[in-house]
Predicted model as a PDB file, atoms N, CA, C, CB and O in Angstrom, pLDDT in the B-factor column:
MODEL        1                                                                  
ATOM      1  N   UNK A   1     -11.170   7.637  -6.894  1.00 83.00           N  
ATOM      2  CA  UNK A   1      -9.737   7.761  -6.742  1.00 83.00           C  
ATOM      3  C   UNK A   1      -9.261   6.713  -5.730  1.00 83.00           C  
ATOM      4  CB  UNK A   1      -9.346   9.200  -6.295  1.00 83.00           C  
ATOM      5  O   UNK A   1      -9.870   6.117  -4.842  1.00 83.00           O  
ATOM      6  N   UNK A   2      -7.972   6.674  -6.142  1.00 85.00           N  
ATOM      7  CA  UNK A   2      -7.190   5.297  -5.131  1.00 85.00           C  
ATOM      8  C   UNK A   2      -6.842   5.595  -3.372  1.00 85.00           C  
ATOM      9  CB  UNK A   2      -5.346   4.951  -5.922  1.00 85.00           C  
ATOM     10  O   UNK A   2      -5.855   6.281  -3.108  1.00 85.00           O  
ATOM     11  N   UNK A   3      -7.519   5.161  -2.480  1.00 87.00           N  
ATOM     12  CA  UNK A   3      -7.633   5.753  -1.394  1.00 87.00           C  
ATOM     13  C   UNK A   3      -5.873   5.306  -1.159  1.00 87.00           C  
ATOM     14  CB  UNK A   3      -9.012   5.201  -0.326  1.00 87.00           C  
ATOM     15  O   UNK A   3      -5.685   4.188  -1.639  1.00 87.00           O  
ATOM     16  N   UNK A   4      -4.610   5.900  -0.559  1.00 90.00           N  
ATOM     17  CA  UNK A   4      -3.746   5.740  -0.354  1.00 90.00           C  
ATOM     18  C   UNK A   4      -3.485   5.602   1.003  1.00 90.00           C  
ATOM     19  CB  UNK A   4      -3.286   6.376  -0.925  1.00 90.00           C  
ATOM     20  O   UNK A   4      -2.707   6.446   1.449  1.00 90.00           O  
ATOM     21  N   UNK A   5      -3.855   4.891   1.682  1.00 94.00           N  
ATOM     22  CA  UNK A   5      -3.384   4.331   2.912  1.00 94.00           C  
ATOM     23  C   UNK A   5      -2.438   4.281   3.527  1.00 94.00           C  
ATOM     24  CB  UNK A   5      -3.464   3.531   2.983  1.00 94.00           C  
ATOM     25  O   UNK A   5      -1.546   3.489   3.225  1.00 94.00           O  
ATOM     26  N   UNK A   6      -2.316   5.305   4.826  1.00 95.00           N  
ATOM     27  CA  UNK A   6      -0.891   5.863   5.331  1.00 95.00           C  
ATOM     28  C   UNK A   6      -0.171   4.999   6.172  1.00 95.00           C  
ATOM     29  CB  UNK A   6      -0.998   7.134   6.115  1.00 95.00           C  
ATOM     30  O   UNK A   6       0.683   5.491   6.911  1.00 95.00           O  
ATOM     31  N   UNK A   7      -0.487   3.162   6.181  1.00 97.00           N  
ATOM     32  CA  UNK A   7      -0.072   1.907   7.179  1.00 97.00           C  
ATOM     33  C   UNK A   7      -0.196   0.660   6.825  1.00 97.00           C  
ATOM     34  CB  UNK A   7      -0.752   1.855   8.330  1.00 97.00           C  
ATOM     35  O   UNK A   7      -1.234   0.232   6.322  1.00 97.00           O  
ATOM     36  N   UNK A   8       0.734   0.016   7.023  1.00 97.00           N  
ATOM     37  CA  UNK A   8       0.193  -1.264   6.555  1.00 97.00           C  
ATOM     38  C   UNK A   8      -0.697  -2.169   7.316  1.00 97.00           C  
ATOM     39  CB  UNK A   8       1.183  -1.984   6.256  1.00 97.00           C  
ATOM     40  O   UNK A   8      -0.583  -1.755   8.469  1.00 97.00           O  
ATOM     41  N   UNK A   9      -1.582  -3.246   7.332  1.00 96.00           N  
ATOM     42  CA  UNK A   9      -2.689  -3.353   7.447  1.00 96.00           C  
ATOM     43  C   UNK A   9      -2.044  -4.556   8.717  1.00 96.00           C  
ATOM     44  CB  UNK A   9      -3.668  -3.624   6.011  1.00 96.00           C  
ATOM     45  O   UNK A   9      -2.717  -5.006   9.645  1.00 96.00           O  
ATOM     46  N   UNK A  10      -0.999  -4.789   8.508  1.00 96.00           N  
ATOM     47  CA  UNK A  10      -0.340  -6.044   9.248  1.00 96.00           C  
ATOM     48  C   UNK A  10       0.619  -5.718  10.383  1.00 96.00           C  
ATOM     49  CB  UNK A  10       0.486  -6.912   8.229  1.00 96.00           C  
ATOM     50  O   UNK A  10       0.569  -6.326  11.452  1.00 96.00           O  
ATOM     51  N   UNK A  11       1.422  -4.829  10.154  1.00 97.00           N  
ATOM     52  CA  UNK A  11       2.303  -4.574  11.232  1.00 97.00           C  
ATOM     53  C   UNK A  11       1.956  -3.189  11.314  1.00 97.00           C  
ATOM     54  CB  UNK A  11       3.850  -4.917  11.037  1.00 97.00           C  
ATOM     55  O   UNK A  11       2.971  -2.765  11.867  1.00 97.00           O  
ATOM     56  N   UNK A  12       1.497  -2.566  11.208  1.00 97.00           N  
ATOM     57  CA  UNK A  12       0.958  -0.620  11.283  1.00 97.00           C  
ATOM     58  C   UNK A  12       2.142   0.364  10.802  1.00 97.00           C  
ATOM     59  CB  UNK A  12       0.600   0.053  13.237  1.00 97.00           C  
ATOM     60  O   UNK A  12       2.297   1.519  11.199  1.00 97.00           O  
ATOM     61  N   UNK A  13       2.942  -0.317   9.873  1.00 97.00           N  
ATOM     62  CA  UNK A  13       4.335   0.388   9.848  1.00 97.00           C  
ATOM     63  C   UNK A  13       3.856   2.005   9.062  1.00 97.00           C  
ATOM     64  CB  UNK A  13       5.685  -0.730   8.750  1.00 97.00           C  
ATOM     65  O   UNK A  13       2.809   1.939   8.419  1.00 97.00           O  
ATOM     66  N   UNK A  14       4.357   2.992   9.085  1.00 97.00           N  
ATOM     67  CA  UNK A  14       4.210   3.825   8.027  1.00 97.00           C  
ATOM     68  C   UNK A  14       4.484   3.939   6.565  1.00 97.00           C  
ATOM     69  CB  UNK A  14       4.617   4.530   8.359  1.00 97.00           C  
ATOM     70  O   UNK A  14       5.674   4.047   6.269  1.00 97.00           O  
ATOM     71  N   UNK A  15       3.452   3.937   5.414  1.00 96.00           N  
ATOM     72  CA  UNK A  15       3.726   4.104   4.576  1.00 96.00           C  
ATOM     73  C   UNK A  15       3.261   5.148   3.727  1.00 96.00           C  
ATOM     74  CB  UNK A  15       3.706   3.273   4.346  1.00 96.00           C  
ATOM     75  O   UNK A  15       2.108   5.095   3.298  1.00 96.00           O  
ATOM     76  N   UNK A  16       4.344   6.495   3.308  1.00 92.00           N  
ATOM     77  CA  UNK A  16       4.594   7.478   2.587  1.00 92.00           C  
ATOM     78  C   UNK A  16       4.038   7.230   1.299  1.00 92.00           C  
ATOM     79  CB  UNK A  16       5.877   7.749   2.593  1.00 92.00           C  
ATOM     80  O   UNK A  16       3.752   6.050   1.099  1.00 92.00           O  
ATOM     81  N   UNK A  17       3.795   8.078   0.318  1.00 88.00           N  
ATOM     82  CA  UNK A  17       2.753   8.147  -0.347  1.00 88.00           C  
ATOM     83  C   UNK A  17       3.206   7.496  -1.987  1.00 88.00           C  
ATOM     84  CB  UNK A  17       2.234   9.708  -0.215  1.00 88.00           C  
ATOM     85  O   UNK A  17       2.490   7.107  -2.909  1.00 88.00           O  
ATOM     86  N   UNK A  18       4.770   7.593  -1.844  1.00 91.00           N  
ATOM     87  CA  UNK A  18       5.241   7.295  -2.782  1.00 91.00           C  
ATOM     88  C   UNK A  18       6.505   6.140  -2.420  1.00 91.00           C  
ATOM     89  CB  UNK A  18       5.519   8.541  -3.414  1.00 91.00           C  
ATOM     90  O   UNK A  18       7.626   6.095  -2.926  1.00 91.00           O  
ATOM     91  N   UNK A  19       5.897   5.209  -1.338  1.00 93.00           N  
ATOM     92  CA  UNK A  19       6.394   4.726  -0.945  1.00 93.00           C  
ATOM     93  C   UNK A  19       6.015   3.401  -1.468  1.00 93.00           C  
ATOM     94  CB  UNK A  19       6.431   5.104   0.051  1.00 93.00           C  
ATOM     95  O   UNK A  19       4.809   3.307  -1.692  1.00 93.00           O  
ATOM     96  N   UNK A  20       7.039   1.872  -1.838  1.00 96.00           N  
ATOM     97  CA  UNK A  20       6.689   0.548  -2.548  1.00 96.00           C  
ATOM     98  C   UNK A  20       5.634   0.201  -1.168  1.00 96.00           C  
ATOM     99  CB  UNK A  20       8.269  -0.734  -2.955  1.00 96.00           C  
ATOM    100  O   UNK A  20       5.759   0.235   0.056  1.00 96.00           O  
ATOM    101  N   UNK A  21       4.723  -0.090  -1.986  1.00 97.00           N  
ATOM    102  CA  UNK A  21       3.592  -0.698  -1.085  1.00 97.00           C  
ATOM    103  C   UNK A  21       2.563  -2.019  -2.022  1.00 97.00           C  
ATOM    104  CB  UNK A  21       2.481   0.828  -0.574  1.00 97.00           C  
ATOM    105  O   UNK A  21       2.575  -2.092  -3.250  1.00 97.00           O  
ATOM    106  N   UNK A  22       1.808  -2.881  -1.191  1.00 98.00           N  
ATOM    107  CA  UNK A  22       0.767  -4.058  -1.968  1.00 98.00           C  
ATOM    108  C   UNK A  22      -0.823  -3.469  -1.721  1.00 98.00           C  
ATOM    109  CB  UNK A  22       0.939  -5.915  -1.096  1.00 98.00           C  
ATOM    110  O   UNK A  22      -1.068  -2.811  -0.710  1.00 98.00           O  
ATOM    111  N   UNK A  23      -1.559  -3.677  -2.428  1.00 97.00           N  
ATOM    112  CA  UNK A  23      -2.873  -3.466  -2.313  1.00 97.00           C  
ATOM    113  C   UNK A  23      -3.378  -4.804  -3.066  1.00 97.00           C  
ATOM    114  CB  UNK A  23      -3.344  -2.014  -2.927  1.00 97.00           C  
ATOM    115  O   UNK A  23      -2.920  -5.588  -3.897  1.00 97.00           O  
ATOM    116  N   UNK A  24      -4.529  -4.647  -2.352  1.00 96.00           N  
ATOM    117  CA  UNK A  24      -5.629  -5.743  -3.384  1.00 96.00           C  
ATOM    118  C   UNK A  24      -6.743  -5.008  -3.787  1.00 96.00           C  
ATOM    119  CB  UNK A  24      -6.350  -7.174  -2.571  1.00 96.00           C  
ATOM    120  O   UNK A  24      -6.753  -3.798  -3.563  1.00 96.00           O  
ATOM    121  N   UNK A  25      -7.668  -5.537  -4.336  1.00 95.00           N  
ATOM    122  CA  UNK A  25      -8.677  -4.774  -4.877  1.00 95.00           C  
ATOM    123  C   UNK A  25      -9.801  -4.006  -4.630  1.00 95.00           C  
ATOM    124  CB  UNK A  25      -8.993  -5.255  -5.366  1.00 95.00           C  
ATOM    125  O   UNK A  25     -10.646  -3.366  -5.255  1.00 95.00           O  
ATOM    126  N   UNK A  26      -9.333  -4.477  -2.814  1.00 95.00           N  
ATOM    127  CA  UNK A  26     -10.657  -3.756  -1.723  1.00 95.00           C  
ATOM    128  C   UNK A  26      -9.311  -2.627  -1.157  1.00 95.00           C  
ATOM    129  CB  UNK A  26     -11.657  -5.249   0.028  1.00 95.00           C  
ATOM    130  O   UNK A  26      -9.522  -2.109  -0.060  1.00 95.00           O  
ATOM    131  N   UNK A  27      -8.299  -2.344  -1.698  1.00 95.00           N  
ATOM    132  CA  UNK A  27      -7.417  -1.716  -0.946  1.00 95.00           C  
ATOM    133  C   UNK A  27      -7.101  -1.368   0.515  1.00 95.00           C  
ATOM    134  CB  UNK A  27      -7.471  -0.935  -1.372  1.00 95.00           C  
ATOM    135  O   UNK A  27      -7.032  -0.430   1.308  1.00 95.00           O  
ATOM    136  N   UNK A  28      -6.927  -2.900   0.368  1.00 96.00           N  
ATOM    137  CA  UNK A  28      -6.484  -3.233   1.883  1.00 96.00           C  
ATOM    138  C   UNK A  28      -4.412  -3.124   1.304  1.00 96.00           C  
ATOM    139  CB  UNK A  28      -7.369  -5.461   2.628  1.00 96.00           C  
ATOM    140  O   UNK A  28      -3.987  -3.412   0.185  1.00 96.00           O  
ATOM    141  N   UNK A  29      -3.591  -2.644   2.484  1.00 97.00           N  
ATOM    142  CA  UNK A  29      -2.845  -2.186   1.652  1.00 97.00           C  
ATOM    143  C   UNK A  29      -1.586  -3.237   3.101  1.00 97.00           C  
ATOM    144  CB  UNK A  29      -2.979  -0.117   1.188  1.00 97.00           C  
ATOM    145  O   UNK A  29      -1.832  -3.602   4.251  1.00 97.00           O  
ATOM    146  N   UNK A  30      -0.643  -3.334   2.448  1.00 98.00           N  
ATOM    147  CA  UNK A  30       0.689  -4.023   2.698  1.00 98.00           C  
ATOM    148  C   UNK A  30       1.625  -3.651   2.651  1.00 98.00           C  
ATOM    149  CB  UNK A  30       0.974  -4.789   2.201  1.00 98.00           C  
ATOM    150  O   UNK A  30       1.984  -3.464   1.488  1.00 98.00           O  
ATOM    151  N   UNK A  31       2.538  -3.325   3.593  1.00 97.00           N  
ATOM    152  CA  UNK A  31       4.113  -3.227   3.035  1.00 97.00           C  
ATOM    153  C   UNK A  31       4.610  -4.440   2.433  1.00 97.00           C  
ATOM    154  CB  UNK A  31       5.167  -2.906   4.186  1.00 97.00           C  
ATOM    155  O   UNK A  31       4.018  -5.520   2.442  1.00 97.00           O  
ATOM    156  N   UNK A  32       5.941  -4.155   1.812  1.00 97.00           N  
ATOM    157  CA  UNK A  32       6.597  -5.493   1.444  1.00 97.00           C  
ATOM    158  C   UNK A  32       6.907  -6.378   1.811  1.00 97.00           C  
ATOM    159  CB  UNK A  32       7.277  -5.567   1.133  1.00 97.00           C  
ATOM    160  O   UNK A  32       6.873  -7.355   1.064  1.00 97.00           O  
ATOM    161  N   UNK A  33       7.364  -6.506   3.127  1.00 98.00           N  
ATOM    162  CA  UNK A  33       7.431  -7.652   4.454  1.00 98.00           C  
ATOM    163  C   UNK A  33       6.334  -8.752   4.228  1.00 98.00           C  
ATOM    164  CB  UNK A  33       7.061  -6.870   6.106  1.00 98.00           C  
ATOM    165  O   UNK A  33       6.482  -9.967   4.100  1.00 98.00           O  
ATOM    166  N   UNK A  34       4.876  -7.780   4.208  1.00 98.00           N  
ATOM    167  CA  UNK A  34       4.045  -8.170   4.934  1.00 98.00           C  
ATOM    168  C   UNK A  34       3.045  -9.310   3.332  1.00 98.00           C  
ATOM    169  CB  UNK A  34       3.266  -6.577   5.888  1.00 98.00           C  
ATOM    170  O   UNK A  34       2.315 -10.301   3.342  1.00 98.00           O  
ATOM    171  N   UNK A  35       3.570  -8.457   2.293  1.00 98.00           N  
ATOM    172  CA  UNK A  35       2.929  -9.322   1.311  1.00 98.00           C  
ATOM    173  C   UNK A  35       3.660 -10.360   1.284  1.00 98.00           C  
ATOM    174  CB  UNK A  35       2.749  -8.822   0.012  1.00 98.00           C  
ATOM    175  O   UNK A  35       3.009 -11.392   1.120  1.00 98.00           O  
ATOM    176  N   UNK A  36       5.197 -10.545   1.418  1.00 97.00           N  
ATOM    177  CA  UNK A  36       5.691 -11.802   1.086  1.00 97.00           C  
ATOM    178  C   UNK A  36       5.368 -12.718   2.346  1.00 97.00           C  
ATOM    179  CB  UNK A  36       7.247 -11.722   0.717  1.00 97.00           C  
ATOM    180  O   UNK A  36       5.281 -13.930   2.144  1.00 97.00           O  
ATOM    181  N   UNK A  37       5.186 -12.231   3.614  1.00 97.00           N  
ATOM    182  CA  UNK A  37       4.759 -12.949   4.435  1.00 97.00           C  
ATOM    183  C   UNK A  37       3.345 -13.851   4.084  1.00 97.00           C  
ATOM    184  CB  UNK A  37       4.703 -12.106   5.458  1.00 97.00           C  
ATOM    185  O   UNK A  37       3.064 -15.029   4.304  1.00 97.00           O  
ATOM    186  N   UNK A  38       2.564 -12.693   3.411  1.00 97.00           N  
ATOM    187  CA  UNK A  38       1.194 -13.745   2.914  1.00 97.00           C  
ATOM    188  C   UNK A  38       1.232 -14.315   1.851  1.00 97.00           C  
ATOM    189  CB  UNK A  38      -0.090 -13.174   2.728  1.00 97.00           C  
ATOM    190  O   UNK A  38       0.365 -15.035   1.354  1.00 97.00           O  
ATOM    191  N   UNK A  39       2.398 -13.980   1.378  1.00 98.00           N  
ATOM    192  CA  UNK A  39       2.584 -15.110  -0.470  1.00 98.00           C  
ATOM    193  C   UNK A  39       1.459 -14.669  -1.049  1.00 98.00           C  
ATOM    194  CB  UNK A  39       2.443 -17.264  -0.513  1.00 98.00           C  
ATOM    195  O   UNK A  39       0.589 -15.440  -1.454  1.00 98.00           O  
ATOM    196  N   UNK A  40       1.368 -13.046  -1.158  1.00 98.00           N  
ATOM    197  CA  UNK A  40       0.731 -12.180  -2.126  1.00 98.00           C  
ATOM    198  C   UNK A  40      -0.506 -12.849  -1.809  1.00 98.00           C  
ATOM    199  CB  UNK A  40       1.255 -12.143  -3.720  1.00 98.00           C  
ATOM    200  O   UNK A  40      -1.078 -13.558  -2.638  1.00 98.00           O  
ATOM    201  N   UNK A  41      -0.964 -12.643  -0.582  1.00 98.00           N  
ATOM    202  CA  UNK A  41      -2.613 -12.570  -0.757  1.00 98.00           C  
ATOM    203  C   UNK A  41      -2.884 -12.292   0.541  1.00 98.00           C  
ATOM    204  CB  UNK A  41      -3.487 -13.953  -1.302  1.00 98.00           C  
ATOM    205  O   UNK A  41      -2.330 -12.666   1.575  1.00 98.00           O  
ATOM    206  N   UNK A  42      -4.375 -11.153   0.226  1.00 97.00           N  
ATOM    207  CA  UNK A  42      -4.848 -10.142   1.025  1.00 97.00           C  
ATOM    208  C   UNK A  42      -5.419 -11.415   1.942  1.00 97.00           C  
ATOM    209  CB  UNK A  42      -5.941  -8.868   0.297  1.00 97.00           C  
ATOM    210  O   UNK A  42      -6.306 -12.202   1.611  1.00 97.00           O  
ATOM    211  N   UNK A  43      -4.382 -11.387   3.646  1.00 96.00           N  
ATOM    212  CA  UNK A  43      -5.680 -12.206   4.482  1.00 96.00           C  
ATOM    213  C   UNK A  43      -6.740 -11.726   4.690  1.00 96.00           C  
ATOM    214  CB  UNK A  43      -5.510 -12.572   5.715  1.00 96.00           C  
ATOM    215  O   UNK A  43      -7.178 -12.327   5.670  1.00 96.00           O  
ATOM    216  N   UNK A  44      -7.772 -10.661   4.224  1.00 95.00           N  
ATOM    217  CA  UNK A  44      -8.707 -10.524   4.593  1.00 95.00           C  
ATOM    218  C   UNK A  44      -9.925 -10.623   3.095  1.00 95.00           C  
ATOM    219  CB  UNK A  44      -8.481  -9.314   5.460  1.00 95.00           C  
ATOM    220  O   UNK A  44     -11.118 -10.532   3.381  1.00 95.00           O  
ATOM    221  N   UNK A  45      -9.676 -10.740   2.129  1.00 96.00           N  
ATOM    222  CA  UNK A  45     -10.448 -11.341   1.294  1.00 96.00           C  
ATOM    223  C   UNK A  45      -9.558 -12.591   0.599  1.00 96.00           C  
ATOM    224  CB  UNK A  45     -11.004 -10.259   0.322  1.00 96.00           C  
ATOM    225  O   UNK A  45     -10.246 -13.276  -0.158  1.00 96.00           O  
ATOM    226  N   UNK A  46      -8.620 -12.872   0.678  1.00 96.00           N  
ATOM    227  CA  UNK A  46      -7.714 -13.758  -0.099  1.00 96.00           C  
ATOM    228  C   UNK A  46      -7.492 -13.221  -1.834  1.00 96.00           C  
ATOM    229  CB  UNK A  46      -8.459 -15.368  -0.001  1.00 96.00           C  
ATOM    230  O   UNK A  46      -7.001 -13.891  -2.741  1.00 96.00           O  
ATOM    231  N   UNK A  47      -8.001 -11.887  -1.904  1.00 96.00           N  
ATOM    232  CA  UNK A  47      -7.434 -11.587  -3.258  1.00 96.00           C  
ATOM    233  C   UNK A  47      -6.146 -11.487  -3.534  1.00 96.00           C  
ATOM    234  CB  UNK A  47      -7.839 -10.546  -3.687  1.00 96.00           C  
ATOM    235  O   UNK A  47      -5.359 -11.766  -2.630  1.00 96.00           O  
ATOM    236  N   UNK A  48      -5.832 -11.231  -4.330  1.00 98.00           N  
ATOM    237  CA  UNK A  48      -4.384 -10.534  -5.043  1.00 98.00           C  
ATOM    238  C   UNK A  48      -3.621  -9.720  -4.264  1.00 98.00           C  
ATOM    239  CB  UNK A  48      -4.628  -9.605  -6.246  1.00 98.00           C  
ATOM    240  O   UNK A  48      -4.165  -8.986  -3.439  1.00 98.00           O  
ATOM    241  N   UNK A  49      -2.666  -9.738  -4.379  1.00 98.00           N  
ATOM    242  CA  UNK A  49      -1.882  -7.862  -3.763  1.00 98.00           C  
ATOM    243  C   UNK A  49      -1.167  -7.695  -4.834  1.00 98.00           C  
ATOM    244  CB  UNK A  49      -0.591  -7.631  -2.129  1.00 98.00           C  
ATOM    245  O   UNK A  49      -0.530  -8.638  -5.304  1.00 98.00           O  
ATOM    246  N   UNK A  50      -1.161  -6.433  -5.404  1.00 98.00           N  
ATOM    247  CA  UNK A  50      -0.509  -6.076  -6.540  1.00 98.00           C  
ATOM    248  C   UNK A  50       0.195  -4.557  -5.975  1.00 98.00           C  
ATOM    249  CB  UNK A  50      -1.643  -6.015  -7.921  1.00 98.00           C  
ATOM    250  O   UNK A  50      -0.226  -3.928  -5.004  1.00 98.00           O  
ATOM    251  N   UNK A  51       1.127  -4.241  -6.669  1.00 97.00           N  
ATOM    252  CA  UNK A  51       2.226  -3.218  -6.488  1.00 97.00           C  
ATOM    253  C   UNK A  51       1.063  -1.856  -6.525  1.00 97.00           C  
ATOM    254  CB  UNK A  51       3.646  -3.276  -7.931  1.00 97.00           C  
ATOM    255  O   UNK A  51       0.294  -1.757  -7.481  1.00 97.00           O  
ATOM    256  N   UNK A  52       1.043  -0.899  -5.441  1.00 95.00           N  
ATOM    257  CA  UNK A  52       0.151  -0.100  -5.831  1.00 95.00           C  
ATOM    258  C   UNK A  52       0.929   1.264  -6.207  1.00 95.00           C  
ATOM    259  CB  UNK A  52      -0.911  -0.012  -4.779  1.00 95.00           C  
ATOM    260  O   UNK A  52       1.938   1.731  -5.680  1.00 95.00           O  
ATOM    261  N   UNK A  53       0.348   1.637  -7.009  1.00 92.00           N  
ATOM    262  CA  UNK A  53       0.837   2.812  -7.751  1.00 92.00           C  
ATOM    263  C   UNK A  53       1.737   3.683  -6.406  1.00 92.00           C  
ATOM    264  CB  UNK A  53      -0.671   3.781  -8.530  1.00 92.00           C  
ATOM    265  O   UNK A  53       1.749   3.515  -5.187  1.00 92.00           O  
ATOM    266  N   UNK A  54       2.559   4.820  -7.478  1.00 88.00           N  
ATOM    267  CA  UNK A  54       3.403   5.476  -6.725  1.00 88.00           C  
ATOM    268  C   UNK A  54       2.634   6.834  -6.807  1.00 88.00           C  
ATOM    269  CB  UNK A  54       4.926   5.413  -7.216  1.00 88.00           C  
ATOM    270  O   UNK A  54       2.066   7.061  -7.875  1.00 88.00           O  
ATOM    271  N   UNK A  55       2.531   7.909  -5.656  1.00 83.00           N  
ATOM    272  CA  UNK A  55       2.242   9.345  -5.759  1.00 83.00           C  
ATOM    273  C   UNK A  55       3.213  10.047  -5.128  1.00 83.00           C  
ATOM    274  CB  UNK A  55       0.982   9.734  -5.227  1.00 83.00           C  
ATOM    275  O   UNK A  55       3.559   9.949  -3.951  1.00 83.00           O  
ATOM    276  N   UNK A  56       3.782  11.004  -6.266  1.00 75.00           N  
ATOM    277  CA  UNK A  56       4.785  12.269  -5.646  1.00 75.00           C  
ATOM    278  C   UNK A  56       3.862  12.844  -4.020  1.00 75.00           C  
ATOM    279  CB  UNK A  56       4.862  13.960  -7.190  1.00 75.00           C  
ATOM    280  O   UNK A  56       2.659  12.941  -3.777  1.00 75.00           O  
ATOM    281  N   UNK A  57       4.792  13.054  -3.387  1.00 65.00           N  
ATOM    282  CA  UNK A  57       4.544  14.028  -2.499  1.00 65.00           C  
ATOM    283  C   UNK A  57       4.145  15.442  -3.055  1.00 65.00           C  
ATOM    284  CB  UNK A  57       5.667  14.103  -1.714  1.00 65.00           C  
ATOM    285  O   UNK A  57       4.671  15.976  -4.032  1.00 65.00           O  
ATOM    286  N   UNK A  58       2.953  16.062  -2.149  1.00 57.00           N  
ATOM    287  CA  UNK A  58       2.629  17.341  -2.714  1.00 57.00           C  
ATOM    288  C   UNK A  58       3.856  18.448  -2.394  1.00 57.00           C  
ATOM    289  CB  UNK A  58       1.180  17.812  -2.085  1.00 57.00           C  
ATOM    290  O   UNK A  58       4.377  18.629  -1.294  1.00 57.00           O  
ATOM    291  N   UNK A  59       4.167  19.119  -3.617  1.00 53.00           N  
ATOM    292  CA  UNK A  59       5.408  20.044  -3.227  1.00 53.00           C  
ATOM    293  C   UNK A  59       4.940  21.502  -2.797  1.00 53.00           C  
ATOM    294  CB  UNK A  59       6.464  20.198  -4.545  1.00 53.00           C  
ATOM    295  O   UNK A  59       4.216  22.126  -3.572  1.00 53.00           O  
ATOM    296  N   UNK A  60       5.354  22.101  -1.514  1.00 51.00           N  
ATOM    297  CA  UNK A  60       5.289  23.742  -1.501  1.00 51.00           C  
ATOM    298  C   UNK A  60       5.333  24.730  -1.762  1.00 51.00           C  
ATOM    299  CB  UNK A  60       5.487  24.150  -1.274  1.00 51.00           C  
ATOM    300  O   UNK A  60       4.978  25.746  -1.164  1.00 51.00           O  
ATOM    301  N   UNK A  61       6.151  24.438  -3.486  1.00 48.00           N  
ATOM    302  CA  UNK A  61       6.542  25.794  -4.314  1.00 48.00           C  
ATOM    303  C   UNK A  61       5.312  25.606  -5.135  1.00 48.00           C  
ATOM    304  CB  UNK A  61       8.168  25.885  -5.271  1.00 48.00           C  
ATOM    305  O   UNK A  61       4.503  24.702  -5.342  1.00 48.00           O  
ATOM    306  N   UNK A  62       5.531  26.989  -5.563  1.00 46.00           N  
ATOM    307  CA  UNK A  62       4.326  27.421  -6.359  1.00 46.00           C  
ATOM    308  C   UNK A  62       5.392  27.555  -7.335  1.00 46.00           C  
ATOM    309  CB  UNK A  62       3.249  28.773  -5.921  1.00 46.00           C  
ATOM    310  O   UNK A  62       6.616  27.659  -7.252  1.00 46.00           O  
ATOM    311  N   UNK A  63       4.387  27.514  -8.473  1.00 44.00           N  
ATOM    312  CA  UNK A  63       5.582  27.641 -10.055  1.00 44.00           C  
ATOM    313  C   UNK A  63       5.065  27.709 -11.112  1.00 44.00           C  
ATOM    314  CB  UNK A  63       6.554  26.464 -10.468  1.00 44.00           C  
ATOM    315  O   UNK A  63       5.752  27.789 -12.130  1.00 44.00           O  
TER     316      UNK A  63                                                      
ENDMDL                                                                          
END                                                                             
């Protein structure tokens, strides 16, 4: 499963679970700032950063 990473890897900002975020393929993870700052690539392997999936927040009602 996709480890979802609660910060970005560059400025430590918080990022919510269903929040627009970058990953690369070692899921090293980015806010948006921070990928366009690297012109879409992970400084720590130089891969890709691609849009990483979105996850609802877990909800409290039962139903």
């Amino acid at each position: 499963m996709l480890e979802m990473r609660s910060s970005c890897e560059s400025c430590q900002c918080s990022l919510a679970a269903d929040a627009e975020a970058y990953i690369c393929s070692y899921e090293c993870t980015y806010c948006v700032d921070c990928c366009t700052i690297h012109a879409s690539r992970c400084p720590n392997c130089q891969g890709e950063l691609v849009k990483r999936p979105r996850r609802q927040e877990a909800s409290n009602e039962s139903g």
